[in-house]
MIMI-131325 format. One line per 8 residues: number of its first residue (from 0); their letters; for each residue x, z, y of C-alpha. Coordinates in Angstrom, 2 decimals. Layout:
BEGIN
NUM = a = X/Z/Y | ...
END
This chain:
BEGIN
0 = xxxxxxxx = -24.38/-140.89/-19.26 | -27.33/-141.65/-21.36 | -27.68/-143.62/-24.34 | -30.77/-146.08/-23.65 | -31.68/-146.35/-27.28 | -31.72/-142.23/-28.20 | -30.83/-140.27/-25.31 | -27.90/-139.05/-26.48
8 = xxxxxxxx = -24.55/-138.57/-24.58 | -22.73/-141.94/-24.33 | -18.50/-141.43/-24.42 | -15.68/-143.77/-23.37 | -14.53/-145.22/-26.54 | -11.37/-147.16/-26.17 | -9.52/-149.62/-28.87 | -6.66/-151.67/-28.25
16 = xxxxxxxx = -7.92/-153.92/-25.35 | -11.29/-152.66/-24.95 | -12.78/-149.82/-23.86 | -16.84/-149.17/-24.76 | -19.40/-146.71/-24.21 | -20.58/-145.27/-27.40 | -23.44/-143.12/-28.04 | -22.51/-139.37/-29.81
24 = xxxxxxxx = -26.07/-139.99/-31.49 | -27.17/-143.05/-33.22 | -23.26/-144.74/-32.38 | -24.39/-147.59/-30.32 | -21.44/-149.24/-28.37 | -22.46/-150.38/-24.97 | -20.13/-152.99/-23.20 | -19.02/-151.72/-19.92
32 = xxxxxxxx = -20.89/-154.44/-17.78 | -24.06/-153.68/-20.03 | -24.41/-150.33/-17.98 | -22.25/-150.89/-14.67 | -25.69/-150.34/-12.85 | -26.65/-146.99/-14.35 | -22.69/-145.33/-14.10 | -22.45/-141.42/-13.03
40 = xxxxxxxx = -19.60/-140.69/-11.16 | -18.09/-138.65/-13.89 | -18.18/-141.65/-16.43 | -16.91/-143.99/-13.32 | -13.79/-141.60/-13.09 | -13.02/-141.55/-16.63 | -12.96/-145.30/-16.59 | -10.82/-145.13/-13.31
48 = xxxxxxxx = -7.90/-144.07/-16.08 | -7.46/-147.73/-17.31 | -5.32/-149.88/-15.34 | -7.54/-152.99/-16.57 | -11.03/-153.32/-19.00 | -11.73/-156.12/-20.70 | -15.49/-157.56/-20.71 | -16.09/-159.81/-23.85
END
């Protein structure tokens, strides 16, 4: 995935009971429901790993 800000690749970023996107680039953290819509599949599988995400 995308950052929407620079274009940069977004990773799965995961703290204690959270789990984020965050950009490679300019280190913007995306909630997970911020880009549900725009998912790729191999983003969706990573996130598949965690038995339960937390959306706060």
């Amino acid at each position: 995935m995308k950052c929407q800000e620079c274009g940069e690749t977004l990773k799965v970023h995961r703290r204690c009971r959270q789990v984020r996107l965050k950009c490679s680039g300019c280190q913007k953290e995306y909630q997970i429901h911020e880009v549900a819509a725009d998912l790729d599949r191999e983003t969706e599988m990573e996130l598949e790993r965690f038995t339960c995400i937390i959306y706060d």
